[in-house]
C-alpha angles and dihedrals in degrees: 000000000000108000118212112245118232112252130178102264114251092020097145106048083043082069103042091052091056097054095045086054077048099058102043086044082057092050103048097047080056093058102040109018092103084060101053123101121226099270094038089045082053093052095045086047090056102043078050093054091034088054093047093047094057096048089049091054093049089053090048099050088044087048095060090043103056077043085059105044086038090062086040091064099039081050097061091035091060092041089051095047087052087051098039111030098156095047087043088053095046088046086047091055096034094056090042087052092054089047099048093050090049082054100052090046089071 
């Protein structure tokens, strides 16, 4: 029914690696931006963007992703719902009577 999407293994923790690196990076040209020299002050500037660029692209690439595999499962809900009304329609009212009760409760 619902397919896996390929993703690049280990996508997420890519990214949070990288913004983790982003954010140290962040934190020691803080602390000793006022002490770099011109050329050291360039290199630091362009580990920082290169670091940022790379954590923008695995968002990106996670973000596409979650969007894929969203409009997957919307895709098999609607086409279960086409095939199956009246369950669709029981499921509907059982979960809004649990709900409902969970609600009460309070």
């Amino acid at each position: 029914m619902i397919e896996s999407i390929p993703t690049k293994p280990g996508a997420r923790d890519q990214l949070v690696n990288d913004l983790k690196s982003v954010i140290q990076d962040a934190e020691q040209w803080l602390r000793h931006g006022s002490q770099l020299t011109g050329e050291e002050l360039q290199a630091a500037k362009a580990k920082f963007e290169r670091t940022l660029s790379s954590a923008k692209a695995d968002l990106i690439r996670l973000e596409e992703a979650v969007v894929q595999k969203t409009k997957v499962a919307a895709k098999a809900t609607d086409e279960y719902v086409q095939e199956n009304p009246w369950k669709a329609v029981g499921i509907g009212a059982a979960a809004g009577c649990i709900i409902g009760m969970l609600i009460s409760r309070r």
